[in-house]
C-alpha positions as CSV (number, residue, x, y, z in Angstrom):
1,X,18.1,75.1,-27.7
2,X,19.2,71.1,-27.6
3,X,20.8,70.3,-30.4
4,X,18.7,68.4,-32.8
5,X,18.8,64.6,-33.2
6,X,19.0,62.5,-36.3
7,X,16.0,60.2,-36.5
8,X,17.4,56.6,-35.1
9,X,16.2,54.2,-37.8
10,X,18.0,57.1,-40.5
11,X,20.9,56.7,-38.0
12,X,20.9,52.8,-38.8
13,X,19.1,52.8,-42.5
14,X,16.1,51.0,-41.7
15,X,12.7,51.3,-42.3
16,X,10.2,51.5,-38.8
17,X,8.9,48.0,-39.9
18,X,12.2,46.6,-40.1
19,X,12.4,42.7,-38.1
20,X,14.8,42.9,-35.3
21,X,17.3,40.9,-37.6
22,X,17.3,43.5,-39.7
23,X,18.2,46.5,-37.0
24,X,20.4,44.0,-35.5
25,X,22.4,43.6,-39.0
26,X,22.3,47.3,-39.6
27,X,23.9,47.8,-36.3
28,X,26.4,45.2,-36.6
29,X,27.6,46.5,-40.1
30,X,27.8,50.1,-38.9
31,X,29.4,49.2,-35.2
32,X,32.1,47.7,-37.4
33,X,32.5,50.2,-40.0
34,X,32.6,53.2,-37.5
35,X,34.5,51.9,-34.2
36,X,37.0,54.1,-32.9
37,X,39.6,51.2,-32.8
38,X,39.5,52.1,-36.9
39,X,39.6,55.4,-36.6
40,X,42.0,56.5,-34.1
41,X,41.7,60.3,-33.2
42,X,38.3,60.7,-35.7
43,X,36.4,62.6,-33.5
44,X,33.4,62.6,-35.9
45,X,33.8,58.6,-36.6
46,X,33.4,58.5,-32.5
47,X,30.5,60.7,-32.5
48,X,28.5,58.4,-35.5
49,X,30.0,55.3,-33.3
50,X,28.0,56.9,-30.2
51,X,25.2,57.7,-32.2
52,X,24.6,54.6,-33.8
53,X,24.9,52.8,-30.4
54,X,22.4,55.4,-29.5
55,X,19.6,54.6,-31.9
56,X,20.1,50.3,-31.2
57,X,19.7,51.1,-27.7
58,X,16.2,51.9,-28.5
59,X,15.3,50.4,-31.2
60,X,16.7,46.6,-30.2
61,X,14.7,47.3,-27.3
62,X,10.3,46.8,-27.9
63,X,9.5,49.2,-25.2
64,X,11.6,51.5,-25.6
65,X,11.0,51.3,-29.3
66,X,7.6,51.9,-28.8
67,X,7.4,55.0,-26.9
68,X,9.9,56.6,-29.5
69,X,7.9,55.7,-32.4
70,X,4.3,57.7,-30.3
71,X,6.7,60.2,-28.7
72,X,9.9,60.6,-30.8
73,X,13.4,61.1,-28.8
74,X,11.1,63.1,-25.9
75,X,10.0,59.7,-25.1
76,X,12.9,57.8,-24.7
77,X,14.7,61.0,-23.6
78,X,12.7,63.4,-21.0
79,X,15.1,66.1,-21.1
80,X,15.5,66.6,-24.8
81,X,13.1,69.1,-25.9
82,X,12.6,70.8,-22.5
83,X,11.3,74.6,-23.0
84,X,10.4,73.8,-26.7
85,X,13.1,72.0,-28.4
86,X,12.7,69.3,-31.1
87,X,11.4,66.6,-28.5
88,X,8.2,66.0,-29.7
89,X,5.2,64.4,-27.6
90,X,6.1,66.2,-24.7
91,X,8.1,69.4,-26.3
92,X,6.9,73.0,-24.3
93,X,6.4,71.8,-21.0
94,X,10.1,72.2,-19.6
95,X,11.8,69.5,-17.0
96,X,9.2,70.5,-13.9
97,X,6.1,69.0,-16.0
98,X,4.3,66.6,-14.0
99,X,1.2,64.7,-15.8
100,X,-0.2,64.6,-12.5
101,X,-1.4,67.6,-12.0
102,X,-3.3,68.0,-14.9
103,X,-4.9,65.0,-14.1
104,X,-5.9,66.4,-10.5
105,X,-6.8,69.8,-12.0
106,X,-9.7,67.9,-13.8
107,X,-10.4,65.0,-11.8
108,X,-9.4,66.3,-8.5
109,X,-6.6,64.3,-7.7
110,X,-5.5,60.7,-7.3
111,X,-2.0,60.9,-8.0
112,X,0.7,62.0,-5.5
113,X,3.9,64.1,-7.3
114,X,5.9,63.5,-4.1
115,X,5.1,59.8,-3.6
116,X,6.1,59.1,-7.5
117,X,9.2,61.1,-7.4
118,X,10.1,59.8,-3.9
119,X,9.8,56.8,-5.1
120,X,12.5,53.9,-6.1
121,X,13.6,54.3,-9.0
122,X,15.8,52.0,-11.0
123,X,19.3,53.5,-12.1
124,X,20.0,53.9,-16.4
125,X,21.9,51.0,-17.9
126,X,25.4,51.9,-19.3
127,X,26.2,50.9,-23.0
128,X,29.9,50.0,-24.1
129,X,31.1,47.3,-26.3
130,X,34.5,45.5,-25.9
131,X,36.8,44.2,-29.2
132,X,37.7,40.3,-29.2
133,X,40.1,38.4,-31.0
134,X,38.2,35.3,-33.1
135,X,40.1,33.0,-30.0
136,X,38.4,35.1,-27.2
137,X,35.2,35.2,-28.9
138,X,35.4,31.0,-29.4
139,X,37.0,29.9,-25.8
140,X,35.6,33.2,-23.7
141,X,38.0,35.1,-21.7
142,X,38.1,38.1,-19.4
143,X,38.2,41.6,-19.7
144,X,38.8,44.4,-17.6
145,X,36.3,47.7,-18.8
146,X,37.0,51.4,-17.9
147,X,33.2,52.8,-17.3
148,X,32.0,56.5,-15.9
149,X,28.9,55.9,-13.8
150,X,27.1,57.6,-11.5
151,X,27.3,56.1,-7.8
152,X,25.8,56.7,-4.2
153,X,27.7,59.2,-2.9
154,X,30.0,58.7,-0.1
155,X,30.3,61.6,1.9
156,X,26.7,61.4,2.7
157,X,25.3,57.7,1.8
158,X,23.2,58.9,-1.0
159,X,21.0,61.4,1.4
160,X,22.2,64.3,0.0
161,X,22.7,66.1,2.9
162,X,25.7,67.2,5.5
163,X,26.6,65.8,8.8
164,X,24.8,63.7,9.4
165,X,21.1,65.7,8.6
166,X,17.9,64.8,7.0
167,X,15.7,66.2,4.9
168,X,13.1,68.1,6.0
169,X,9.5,68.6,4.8
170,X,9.1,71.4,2.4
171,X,7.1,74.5,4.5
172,X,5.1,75.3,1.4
173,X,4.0,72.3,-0.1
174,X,3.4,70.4,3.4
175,X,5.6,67.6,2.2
176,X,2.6,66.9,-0.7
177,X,5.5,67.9,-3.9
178,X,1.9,70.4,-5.1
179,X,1.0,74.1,-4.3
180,X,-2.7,74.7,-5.3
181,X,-3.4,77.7,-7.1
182,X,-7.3,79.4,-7.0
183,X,-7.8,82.3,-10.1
184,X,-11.0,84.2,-9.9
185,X,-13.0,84.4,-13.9
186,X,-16.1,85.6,-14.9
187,X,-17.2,82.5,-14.6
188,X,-16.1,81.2,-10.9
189,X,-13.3,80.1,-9.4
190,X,-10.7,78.1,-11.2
191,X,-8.4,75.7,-9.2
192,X,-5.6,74.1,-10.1
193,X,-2.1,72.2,-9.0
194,X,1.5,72.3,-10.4
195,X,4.7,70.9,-8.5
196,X,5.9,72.8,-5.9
197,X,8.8,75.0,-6.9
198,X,10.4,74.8,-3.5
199,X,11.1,71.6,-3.2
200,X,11.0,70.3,-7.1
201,X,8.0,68.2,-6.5
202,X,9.6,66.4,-4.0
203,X,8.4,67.3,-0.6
204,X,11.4,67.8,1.2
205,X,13.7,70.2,0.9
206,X,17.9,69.5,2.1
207,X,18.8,72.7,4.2
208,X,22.5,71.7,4.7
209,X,23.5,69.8,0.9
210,X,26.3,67.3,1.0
211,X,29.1,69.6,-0.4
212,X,30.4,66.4,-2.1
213,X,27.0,65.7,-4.8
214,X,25.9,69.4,-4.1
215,X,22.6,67.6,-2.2
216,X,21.9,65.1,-5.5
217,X,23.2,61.8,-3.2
218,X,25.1,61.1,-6.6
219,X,28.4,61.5,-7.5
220,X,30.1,60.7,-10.9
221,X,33.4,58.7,-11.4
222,X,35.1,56.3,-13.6
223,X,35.2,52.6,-12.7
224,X,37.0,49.5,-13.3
225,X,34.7,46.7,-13.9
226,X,35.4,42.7,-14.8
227,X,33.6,41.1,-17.5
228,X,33.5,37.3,-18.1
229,X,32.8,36.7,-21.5
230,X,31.2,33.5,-22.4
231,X,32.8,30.8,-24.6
232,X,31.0,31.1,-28.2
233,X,29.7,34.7,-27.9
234,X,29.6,36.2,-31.6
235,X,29.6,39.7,-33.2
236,X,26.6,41.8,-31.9
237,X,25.4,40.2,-29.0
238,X,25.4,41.5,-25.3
239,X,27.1,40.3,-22.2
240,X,24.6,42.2,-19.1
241,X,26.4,43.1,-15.9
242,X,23.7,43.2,-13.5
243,X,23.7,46.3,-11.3
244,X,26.9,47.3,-12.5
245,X,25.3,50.7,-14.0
246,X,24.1,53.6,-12.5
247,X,22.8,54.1,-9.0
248,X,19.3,54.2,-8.9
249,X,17.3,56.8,-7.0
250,X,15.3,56.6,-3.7
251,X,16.8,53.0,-2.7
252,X,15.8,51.7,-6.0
253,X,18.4,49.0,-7.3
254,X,21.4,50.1,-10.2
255,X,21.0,49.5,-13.7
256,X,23.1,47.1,-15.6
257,X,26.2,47.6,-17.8
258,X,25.7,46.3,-20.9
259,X,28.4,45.1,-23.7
260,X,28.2,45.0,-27.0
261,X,30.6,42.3,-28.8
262,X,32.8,42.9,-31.4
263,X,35.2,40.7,-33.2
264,X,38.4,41.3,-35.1
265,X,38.9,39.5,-38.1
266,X,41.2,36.4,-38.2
267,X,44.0,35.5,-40.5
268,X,42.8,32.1,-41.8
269,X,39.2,31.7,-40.5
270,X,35.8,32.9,-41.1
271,X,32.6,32.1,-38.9
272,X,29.1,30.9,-39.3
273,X,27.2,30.5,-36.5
274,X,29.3,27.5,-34.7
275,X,31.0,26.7,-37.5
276,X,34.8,27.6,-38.7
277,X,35.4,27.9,-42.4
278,X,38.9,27.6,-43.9
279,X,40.1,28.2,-47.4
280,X,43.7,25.8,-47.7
281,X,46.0,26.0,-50.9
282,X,47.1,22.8,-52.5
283,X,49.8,22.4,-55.1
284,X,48.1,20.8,-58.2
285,X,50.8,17.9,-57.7
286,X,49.1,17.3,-54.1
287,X,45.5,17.3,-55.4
288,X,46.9,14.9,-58.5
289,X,48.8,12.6,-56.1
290,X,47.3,13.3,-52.6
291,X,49.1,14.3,-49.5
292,X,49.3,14.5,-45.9
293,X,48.6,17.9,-45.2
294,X,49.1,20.3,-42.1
295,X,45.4,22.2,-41.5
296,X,45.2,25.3,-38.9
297,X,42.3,25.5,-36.4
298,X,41.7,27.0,-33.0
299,X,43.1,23.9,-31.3
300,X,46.7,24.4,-33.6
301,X,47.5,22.4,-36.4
302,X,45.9,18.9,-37.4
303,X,47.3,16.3,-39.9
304,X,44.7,15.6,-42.6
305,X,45.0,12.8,-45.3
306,X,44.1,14.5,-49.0
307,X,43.0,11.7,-51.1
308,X,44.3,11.5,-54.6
309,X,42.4,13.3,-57.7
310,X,41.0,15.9,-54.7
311,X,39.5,18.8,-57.2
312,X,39.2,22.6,-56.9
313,X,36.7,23.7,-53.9
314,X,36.4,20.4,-52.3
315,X,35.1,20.6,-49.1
316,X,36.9,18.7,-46.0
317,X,35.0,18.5,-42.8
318,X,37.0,18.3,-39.3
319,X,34.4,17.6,-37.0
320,X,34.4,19.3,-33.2
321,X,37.1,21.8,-34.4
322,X,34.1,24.5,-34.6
323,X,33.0,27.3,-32.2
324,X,31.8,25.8,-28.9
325,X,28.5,26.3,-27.9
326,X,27.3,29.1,-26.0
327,X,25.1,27.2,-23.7
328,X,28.3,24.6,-23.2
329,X,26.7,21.8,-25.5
330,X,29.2,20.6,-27.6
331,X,31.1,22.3,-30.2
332,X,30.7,22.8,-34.4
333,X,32.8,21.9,-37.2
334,X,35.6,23.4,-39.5
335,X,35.3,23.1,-42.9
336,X,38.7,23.5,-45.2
337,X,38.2,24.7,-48.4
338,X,40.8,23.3,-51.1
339,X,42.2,25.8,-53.4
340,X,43.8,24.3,-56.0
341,X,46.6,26.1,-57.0
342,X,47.5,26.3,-60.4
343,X,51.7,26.8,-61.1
344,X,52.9,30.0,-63.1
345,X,55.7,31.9,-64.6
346,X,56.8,28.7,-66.0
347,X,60.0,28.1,-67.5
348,X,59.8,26.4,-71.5
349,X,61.5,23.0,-69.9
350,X,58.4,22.8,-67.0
351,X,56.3,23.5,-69.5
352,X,57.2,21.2,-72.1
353,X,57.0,18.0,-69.4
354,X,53.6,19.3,-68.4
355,X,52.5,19.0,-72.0
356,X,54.1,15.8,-72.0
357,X,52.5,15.0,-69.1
358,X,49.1,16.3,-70.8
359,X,49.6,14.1,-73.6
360,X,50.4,11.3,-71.9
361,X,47.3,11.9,-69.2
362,X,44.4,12.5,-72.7
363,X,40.5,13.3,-71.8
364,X,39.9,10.0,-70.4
365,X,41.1,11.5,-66.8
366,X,38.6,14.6,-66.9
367,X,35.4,12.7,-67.5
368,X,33.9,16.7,-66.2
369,X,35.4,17.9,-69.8
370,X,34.5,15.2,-71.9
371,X,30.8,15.3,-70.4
372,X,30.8,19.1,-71.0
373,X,31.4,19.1,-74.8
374,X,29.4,15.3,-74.5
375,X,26.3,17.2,-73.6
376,X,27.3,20.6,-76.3
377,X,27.2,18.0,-78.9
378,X,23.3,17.1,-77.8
């Protein structure tokens, strides 16, 4: 029996009417909380950090979404529940299950289980996610990716066979993928289809398999891939690699590797959309007197003029030293954030000039003290 899966909006603590912000932030805060680069050797921390990847997978996706909220994980997973697991929609019927034949059992046919299986099919995407410092993130960069995918295989070009044969048409099915079945009953004869056991429902059956796949045409095995990542990317978005995922089937073309963007955080910056933000300590002689001070951003330090009388969370804007735009249009702010620092651990000489000072300075400098009693007294 399959083990049984966690429902995926449980797995990310949203409700099933939840906007696609919403699942988006609930990923984002769990990616973070759970990646492996945290927990180094926490198996279980890697299994929620696979699991959670799991559930956005689906759920950040509005088609996939759909068919698990009618089927649950049988429909965004056709092997789980197979021979009565927990699947769902589709649990009892097993992996050979083919809708069509029921459908030609009652309106005598119309679908062909060897033409749809034969068919192209389009190879699953791969889901990783990659760790950026807050300089990769802003200017882009490039990263090499370790990936396991499934591929064509070699030995016999994806035909699944040996030297050089083909397949050939299954004896029993006559290449149609459906053996018809006639029961006698009280009542007449009863017809119906089910997919040919022979040859899977394909039609052709490989008499000599490719030692190499074992006759599958696939093989598994772990790749190196390149991934430019865009200047301005942030936290929880995805860079597609198209048809860098696995093979598809039949000719059809390979699904797409997709990364998931995660950023480390920085030393003296925070990030809001394009713009940096910057909290910078001042001595409370500099923001008394003003000074010439020496701000960080992602181009390296900038000389900035403090006026005089600059007070506590004053907000300094340095324009075009943001995050550049994804779409290459320009670039955002930073904004530095003066703390003014207030001296301690004072010895009695410092503090009795500072008094002096006080005395000498009165309320008329800190009109924001006098008018706060001003308007107490009202």
């Amino acid at each position: 029996m399959p083990e049984r899966k966690r429902d995926f909006y449980e797995v990310l603590g949203v409700s099933k009417d939840a906007s696609d912000d919403a699942v988006k932030k609930a990923y984002r805060k769990l990616a973070k909380e759970n990646h492996p680069d945290l927990h180094p050797g926490d198996k279980s921390a890697e299994a929620r950090f696979k699991e959670i990847n799991e559930a956005y997978e689906v759920l950040s996706d509005s088609t996939k979404k759909a068919r698990y909220d009618q089927f649950g994980h049988a429909g965004v997973d056709p092997s789980y529940g197979a021979g009565g697991g927990y699947g769902g929609g589709f649990s009892g019927f097993g992996e050979e299950f083919d809708i069509g034949s029921i459908f030609e059992s009652f309106f005598g046919g119309g679908f062909s289980s060897a033409a749809r299986r034969n068919a192209p099919r389009q190879g699953e995407h791969i889901q990783t996610h990659v760790m950026l410092s807050f300089e990769e993130a802003a200017f882009g960069c490039e990263k090499e990716l370790e990936v396991a995918r499934v591929e064509r295989c070699e030995a016999c070009r994806g035909q699944g066979t040996a030297d050089g044969s083909s397949p050939q048409t299954c004896k029993t099915c006559r290449g149609t993928g459906q053996v018809r079945t006639t029961r006698q009953t009280p009542l007449g004869s009863f017809a119906s289809t089910s997919p040919c056991q022979a040859c899977r429902g394909t039609g052709r059956v490989i008499e000599n398999p490719c030692q190499g796949c074992r006759g599958t045409g696939l093989s598994r095995r772990k790749v190196t891939i390149q991934v430019k990542i865009p200047a301005g990317v942030d936290a929880g978005q995805t860079v597609s690699l198209r048809g860098q995922g696995h093979a598809g089937q039949n000719g059809g073309p390979a699904g797409d590797v997709r990364v998931g963007i995660d950023i480390r955080q920085h030393q003296f910056f925070t990030r809001d959309g394009m713009s940096v933000h910057c909290d910078f300590p001042v001595t409370f002689a500099e923001a008394a007197l003003g000074a010439e001070l020496e701000v960080p951003t992602l181009d390296g330090k900038v000389k900035y003029n403090m006026p005089e009388g600059t007070q506590n969370g004053t907000v300094f804007r340095l324009r075009g030293k943001g995050i550049p735009s994804l779409h290459g249009r320009g670039r955002g702010d930073q904004f530095v954030h003066i703390a003014v620092e207030v001296p301690r651990n004072l010895s009695r000489k410092q503090k009795t000039l500072l008094q002096e000072f006080a005395n000498a300075v009165g309320e008329a400098n800190y009109p924001q003290k006098r008018g706060f009693f001003d308007r107490g007294a009202k």
